[in-house]
N, CA, C and O atoms as CSV, one atom per row, in Angstrom:
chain,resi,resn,atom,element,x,y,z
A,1,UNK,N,N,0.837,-1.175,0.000
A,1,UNK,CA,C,0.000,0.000,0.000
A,1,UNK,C,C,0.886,1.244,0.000
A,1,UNK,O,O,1.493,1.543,1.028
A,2,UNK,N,N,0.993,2.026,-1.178
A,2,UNK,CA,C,1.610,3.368,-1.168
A,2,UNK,C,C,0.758,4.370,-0.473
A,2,UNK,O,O,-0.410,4.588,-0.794
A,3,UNK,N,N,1.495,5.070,0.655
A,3,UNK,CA,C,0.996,6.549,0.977
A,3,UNK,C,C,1.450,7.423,0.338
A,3,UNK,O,O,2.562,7.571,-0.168
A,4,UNK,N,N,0.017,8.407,0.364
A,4,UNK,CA,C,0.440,9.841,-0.246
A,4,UNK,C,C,1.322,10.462,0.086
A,4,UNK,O,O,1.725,10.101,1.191
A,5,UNK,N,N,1.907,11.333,-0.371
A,5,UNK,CA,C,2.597,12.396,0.719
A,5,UNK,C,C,1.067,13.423,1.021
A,5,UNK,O,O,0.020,13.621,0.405
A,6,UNK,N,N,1.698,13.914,2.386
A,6,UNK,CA,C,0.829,15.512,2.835
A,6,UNK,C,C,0.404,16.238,1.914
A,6,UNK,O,O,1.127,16.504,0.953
A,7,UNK,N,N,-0.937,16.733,2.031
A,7,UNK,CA,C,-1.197,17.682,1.019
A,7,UNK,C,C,-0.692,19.354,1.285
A,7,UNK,O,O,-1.568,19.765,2.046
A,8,UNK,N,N,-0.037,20.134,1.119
A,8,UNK,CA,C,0.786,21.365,1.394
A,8,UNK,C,C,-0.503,22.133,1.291
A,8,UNK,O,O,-1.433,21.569,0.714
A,9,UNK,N,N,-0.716,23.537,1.850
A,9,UNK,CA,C,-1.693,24.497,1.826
A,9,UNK,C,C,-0.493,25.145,0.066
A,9,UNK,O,O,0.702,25.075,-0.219
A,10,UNK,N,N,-1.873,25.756,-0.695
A,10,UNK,CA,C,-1.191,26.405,-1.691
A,10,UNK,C,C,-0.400,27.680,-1.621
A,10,UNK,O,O,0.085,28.361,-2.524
A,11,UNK,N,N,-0.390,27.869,0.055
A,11,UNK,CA,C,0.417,28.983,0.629
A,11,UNK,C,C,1.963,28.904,0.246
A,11,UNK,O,O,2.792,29.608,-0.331
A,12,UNK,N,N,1.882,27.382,1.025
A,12,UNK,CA,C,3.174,27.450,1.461
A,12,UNK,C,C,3.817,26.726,-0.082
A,12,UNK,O,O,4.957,27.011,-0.449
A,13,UNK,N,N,3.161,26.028,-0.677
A,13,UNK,CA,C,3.972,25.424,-2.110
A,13,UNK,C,C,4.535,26.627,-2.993
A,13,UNK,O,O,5.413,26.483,-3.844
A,14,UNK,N,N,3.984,27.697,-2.712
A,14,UNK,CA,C,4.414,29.054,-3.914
A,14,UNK,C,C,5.541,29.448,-2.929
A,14,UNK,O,O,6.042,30.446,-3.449
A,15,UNK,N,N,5.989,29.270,-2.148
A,15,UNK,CA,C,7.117,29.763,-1.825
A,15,UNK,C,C,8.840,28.731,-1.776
A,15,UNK,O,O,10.007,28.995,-1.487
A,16,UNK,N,N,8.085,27.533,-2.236
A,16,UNK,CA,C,9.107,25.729,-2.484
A,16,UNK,C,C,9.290,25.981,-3.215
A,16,UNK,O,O,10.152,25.147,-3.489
A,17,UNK,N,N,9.208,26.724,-4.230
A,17,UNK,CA,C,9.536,26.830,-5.875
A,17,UNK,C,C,10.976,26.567,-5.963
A,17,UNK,O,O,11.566,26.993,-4.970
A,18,UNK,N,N,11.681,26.041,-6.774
A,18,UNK,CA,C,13.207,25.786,-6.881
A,18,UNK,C,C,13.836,26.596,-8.193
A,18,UNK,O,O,14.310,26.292,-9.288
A,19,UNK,N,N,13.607,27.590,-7.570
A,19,UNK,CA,C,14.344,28.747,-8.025
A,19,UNK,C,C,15.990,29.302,-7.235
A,19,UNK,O,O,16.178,29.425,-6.025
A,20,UNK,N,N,16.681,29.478,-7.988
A,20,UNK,CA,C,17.857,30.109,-7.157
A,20,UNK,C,C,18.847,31.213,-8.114
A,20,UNK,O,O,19.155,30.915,-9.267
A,21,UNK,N,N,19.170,32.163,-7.641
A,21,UNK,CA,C,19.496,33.403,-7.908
A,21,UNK,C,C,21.208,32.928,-7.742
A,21,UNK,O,O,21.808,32.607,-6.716
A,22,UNK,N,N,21.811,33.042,-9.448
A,22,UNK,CA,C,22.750,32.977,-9.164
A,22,UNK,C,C,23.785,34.434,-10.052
A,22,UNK,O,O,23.770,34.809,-11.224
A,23,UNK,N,N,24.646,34.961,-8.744
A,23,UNK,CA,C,25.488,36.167,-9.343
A,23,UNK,C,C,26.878,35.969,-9.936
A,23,UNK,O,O,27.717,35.232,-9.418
A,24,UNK,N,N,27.025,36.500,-10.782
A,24,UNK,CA,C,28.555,36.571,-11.176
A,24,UNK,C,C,29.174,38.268,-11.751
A,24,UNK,O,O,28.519,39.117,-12.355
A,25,UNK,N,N,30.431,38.331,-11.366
A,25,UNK,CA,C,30.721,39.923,-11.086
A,25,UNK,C,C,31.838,40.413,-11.773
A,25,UNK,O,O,32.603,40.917,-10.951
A,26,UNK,N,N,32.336,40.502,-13.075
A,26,UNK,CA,C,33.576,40.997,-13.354
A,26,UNK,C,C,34.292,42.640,-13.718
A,26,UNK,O,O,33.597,43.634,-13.507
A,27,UNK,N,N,35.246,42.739,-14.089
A,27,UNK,CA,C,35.954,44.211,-14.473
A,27,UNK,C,C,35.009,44.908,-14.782
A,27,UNK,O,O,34.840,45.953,-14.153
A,28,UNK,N,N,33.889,44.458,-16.098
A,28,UNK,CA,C,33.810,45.342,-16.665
A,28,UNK,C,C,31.943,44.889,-16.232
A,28,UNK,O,O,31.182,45.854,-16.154
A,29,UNK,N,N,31.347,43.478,-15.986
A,29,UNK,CA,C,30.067,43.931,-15.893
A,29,UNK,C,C,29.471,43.237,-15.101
A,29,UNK,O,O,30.199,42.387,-14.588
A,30,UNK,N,N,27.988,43.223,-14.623
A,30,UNK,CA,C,27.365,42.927,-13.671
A,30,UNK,C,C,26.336,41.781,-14.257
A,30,UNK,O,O,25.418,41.987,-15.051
A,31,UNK,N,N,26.822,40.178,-13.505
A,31,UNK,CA,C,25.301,39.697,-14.263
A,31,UNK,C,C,24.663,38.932,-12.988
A,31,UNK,O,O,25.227,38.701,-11.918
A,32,UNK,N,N,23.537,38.646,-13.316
A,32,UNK,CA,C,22.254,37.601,-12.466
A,32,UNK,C,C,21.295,37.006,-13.333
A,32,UNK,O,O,20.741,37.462,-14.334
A,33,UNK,N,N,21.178,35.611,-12.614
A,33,UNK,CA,C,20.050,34.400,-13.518
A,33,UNK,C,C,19.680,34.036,-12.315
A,33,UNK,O,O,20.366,33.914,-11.301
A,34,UNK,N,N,18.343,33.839,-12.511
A,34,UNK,CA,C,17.804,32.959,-11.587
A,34,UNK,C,C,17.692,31.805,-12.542
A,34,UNK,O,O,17.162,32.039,-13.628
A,35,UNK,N,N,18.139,30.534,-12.272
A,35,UNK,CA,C,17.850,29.084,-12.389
A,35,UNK,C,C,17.010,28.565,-12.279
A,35,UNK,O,O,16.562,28.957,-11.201
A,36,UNK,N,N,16.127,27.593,-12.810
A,36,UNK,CA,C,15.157,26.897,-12.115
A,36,UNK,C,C,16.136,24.934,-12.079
A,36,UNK,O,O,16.591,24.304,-13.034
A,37,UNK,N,N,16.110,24.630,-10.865
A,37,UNK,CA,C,17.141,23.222,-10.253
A,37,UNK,C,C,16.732,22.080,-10.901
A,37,UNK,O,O,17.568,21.258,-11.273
A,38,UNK,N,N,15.615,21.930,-11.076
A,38,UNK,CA,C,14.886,20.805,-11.518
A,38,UNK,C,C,15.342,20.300,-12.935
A,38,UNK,O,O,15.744,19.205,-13.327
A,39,UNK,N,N,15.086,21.751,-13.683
A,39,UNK,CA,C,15.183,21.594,-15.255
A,39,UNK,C,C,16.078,21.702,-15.663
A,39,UNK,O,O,16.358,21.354,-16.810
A,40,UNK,N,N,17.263,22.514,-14.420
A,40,UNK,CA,C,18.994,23.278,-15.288
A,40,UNK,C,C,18.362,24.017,-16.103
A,40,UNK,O,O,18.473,23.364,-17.140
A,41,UNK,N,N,17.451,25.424,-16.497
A,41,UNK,CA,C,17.459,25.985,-17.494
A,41,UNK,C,C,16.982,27.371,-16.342
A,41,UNK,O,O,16.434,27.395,-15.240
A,42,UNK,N,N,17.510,28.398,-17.255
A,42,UNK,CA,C,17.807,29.803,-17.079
A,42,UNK,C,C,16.244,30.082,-17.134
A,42,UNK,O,O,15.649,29.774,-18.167
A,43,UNK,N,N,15.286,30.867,-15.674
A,43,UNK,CA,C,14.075,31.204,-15.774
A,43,UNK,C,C,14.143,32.791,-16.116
A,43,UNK,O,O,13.169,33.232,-16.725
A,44,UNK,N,N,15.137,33.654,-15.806
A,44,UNK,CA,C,15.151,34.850,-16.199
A,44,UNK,C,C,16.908,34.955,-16.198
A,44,UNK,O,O,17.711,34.025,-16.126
A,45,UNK,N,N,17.085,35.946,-16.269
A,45,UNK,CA,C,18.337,37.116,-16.481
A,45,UNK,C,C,18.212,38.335,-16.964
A,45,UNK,O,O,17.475,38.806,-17.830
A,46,UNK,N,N,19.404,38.987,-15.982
A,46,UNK,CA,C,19.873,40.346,-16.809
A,46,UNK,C,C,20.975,40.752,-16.269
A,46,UNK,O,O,21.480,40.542,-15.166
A,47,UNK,N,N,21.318,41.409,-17.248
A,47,UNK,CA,C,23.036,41.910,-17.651
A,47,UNK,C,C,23.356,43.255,-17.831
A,47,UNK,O,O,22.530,43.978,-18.389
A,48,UNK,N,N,24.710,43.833,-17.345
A,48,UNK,CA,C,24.919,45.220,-17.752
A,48,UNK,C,C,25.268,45.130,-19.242
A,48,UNK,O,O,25.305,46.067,-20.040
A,49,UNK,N,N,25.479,44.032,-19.438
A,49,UNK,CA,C,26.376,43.780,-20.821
A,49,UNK,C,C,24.703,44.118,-21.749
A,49,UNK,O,O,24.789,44.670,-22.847
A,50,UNK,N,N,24.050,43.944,-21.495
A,50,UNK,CA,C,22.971,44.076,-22.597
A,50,UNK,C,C,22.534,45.419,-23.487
A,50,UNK,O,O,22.569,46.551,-23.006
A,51,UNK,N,N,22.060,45.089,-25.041
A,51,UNK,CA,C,22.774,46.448,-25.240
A,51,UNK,C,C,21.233,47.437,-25.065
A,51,UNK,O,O,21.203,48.648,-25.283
A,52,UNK,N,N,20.467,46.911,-24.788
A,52,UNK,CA,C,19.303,48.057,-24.370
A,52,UNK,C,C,19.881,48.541,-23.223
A,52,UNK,O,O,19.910,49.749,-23.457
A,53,UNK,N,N,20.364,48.379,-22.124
A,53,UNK,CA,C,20.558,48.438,-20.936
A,53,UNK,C,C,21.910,49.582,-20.924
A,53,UNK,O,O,21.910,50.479,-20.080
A,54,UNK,N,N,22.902,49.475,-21.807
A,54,UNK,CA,C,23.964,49.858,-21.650
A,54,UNK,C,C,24.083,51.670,-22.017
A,54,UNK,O,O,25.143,52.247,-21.778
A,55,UNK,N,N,22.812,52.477,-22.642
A,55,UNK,CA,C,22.883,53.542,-23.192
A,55,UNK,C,C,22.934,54.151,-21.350
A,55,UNK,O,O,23.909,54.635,-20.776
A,56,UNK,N,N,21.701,53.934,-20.849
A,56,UNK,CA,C,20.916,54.156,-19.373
A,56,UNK,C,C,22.467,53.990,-18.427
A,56,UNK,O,O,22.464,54.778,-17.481
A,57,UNK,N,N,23.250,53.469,-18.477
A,57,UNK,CA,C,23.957,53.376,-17.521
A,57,UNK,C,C,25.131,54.325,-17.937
A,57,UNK,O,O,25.177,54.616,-19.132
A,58,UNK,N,N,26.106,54.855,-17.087
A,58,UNK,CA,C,27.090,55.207,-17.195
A,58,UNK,C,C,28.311,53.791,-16.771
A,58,UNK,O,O,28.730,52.861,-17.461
A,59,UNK,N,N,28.473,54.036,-15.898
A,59,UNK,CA,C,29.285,52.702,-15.680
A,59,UNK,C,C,28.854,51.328,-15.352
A,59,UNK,O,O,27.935,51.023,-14.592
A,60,UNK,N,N,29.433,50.737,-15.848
A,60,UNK,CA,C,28.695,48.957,-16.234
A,60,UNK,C,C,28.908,48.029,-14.637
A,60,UNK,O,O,28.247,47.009,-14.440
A,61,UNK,N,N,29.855,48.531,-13.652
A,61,UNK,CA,C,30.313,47.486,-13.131
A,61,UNK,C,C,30.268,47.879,-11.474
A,61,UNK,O,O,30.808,47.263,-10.555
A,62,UNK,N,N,29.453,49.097,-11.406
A,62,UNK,CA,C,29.657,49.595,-10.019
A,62,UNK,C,C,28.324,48.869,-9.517
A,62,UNK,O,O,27.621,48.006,-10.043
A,63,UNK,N,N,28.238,49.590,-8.220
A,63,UNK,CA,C,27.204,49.264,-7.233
A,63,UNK,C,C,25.708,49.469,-7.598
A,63,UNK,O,O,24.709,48.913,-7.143
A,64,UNK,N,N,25.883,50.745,-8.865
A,64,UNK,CA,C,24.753,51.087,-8.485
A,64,UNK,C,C,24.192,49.952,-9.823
A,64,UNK,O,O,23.283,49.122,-9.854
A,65,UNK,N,N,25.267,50.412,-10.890
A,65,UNK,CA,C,25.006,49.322,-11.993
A,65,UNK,C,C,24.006,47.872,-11.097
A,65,UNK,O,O,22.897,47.505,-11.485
A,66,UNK,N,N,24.536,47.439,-10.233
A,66,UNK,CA,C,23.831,46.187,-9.736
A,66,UNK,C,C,23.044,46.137,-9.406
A,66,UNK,O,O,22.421,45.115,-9.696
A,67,UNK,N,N,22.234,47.347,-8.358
A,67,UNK,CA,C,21.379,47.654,-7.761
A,67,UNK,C,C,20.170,47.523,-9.303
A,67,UNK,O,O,19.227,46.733,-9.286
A,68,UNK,N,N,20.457,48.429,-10.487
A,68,UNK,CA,C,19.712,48.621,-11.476
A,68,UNK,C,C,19.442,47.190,-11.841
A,68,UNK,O,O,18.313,46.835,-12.178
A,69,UNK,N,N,20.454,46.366,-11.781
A,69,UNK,CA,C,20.350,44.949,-12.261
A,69,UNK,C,C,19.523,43.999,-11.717
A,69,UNK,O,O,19.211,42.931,-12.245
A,70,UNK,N,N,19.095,44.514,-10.397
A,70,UNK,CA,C,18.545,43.578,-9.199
A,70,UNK,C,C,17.315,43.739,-9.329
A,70,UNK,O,O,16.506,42.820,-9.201
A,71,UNK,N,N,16.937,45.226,-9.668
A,71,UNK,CA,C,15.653,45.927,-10.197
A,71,UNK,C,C,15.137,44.954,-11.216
A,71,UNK,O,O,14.509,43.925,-10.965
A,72,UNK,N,N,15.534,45.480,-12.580
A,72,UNK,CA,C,15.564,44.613,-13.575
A,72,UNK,C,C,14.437,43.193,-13.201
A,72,UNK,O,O,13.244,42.914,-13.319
A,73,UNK,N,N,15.913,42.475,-12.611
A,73,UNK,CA,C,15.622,40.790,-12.743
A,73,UNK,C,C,14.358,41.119,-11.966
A,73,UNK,O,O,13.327,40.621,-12.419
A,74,UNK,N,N,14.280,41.697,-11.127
A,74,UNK,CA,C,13.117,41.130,-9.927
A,74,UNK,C,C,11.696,41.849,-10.914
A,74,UNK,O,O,10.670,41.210,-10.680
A,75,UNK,N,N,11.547,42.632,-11.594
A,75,UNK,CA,C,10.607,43.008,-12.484
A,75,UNK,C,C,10.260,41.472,-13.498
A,75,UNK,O,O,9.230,40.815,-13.651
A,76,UNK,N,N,11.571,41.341,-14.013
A,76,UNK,CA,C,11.276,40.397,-15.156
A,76,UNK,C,C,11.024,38.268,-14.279
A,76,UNK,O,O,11.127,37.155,-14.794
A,77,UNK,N,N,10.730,38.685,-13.027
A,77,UNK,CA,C,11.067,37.808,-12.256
A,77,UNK,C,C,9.655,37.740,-11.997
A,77,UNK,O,O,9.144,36.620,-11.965
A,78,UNK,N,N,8.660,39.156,-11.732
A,78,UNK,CA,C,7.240,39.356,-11.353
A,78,UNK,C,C,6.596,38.902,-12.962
A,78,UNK,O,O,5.458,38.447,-12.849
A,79,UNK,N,N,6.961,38.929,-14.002
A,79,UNK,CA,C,5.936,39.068,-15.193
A,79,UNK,C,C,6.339,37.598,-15.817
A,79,UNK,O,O,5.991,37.477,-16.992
A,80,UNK,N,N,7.010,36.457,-15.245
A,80,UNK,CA,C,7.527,35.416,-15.289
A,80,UNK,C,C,6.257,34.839,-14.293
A,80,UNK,O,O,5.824,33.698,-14.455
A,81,UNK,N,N,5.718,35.744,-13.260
A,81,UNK,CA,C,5.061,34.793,-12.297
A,81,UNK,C,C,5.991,33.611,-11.102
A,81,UNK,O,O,5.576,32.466,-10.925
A,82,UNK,N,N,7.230,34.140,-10.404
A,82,UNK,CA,C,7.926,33.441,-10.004
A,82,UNK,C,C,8.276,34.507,-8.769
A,82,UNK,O,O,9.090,35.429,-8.702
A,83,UNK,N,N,7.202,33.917,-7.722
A,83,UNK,CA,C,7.128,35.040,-6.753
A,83,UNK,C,C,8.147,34.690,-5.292
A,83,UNK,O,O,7.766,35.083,-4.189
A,84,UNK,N,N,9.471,33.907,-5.459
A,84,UNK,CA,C,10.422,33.659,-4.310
A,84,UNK,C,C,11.385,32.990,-5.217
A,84,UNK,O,O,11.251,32.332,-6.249
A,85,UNK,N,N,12.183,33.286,-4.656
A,85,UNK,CA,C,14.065,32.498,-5.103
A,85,UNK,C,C,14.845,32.583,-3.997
A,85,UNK,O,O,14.812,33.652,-3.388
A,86,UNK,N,N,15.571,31.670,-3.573
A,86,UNK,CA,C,16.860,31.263,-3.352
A,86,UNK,C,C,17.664,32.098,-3.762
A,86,UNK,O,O,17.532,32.606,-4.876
A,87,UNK,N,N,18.989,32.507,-2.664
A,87,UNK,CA,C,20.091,33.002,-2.968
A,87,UNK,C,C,21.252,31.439,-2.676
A,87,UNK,O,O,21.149,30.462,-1.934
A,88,UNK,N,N,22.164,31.826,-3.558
A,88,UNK,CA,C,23.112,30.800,-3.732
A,88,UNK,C,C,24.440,31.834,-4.093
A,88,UNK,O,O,24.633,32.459,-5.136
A,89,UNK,N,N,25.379,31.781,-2.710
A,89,UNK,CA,C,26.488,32.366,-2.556
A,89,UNK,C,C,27.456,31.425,-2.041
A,89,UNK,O,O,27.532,30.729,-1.028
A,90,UNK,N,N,28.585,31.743,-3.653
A,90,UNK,CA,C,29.947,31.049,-3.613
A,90,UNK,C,C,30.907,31.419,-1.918
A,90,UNK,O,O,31.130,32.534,-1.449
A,91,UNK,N,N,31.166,30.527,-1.532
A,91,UNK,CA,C,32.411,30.536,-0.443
A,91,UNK,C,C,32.338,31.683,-0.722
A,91,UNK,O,O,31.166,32.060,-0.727
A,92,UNK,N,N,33.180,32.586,-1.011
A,92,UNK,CA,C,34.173,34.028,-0.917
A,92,UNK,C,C,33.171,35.038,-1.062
A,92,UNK,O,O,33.546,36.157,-0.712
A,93,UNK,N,N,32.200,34.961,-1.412
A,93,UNK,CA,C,31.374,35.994,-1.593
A,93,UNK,C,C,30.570,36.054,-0.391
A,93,UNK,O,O,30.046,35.130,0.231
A,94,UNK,N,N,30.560,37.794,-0.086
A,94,UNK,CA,C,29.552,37.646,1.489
A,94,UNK,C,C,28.785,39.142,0.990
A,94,UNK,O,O,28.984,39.914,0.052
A,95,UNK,N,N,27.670,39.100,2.301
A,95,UNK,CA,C,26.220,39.904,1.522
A,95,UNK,C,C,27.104,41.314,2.075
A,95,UNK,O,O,27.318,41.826,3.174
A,96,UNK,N,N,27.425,41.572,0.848
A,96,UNK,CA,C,27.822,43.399,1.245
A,96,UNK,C,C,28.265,43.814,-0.354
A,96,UNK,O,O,28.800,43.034,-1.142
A,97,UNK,N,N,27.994,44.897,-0.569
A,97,UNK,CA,C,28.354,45.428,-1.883
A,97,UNK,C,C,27.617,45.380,-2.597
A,97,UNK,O,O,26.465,45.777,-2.421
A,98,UNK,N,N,28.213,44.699,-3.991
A,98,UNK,CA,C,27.305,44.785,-5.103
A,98,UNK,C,C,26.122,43.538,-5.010
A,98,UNK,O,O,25.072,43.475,-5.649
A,99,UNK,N,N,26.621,42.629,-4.059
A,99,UNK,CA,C,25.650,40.870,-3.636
A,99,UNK,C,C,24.529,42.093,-2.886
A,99,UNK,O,O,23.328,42.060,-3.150
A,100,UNK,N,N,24.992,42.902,-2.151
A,100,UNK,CA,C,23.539,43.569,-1.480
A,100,UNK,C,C,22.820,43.828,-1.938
A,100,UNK,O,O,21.740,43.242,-1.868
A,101,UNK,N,N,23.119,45.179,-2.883
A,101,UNK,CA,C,22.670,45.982,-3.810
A,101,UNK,C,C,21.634,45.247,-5.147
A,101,UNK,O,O,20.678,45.744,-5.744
A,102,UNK,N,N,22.354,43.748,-5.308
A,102,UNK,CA,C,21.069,43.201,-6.246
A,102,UNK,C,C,20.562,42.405,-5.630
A,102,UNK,O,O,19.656,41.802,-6.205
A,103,UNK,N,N,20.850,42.048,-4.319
A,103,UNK,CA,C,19.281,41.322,-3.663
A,103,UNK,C,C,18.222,41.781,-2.772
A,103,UNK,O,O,17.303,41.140,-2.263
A,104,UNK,N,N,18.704,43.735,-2.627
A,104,UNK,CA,C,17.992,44.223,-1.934
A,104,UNK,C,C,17.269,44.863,-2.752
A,104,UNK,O,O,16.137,45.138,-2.354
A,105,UNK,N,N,17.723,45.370,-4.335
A,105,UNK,CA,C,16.622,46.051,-5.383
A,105,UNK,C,C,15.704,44.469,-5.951
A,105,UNK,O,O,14.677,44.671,-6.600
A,106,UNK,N,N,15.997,43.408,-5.759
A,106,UNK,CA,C,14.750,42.689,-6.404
A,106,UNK,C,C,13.785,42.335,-4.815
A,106,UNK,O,O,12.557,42.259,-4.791
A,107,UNK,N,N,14.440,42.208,-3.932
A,107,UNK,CA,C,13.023,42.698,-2.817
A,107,UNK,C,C,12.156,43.832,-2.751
A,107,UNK,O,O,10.983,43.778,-2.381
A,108,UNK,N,N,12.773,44.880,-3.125
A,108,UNK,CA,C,12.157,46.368,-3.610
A,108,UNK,C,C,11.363,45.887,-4.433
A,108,UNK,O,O,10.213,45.798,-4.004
A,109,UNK,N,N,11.575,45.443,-5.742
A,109,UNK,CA,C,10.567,44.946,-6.784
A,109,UNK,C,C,9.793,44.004,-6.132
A,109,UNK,O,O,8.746,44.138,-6.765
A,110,UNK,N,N,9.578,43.167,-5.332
A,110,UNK,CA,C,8.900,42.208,-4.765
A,110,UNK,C,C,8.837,40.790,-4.921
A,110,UNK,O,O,7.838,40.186,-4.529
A,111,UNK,N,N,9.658,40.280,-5.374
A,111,UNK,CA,C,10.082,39.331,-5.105
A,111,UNK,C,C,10.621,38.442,-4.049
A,111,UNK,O,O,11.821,38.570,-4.290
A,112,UNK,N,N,10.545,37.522,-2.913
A,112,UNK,CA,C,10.349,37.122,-1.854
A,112,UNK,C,C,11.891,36.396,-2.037
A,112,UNK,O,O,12.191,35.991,-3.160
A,113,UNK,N,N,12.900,36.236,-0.864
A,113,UNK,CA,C,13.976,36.054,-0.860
A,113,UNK,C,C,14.167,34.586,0.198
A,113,UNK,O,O,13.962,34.494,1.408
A,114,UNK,N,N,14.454,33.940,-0.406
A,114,UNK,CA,C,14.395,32.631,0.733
A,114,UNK,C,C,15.659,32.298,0.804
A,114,UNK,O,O,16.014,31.376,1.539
């Protein structure tokens, strides 16, 4: 006889989503993807490198650049319908700087941070 598993309130399943926010940071630019784990495939992104993006900015690689970036994703993160993600931070990287700056502008946008 197989048991079910528990049935979850539809509260709490919209926030299990296996999503995870992953950053990468170089010389010249600023990027973020959120992942979805299940599938390995890219549910959103955005980049300083992009060339709509690149007139609007002055510099590609600062703080604020990221902050704009964090904006961004967490917009294109709401019209995706993907209302929580996971942060996923490498060893060496710790929440200060530019890691702040884009996970505190996609909470601004509203996106839920688990």
């Amino acid at each position: 006889m197989v048991i079910p598993p528990p049935v979850r309130a539809p509260r709490i399943t919209e926030f299990l989503k296996p999503y995870v926010l992953k950053m990468h940071f170089t010389n010249k630019f600023v990027h973020a993807q959120v992942i979805h784990s299940p599938t390995a495939t890219v549910a959103a992104s955005a980049s300083s490198q992009e060339k709509a993006l690149r007139p609007t900015m002055g510099i590609t690689r600062d703080v604020a650049a990221a902050a704009k970036i964090g904006k961004i994703l967490g917009e294109r993160l709401l019209v995706k319908n993907i209302p929580a993600v996971s942060i996923f931070l490498k060893r060496e990287q710790k929440y200060h700087g530019k890691i702040k700056a884009v996970v505190d502008n996609m909470r601004e946008a509203g996106v839920k941070l688990l």
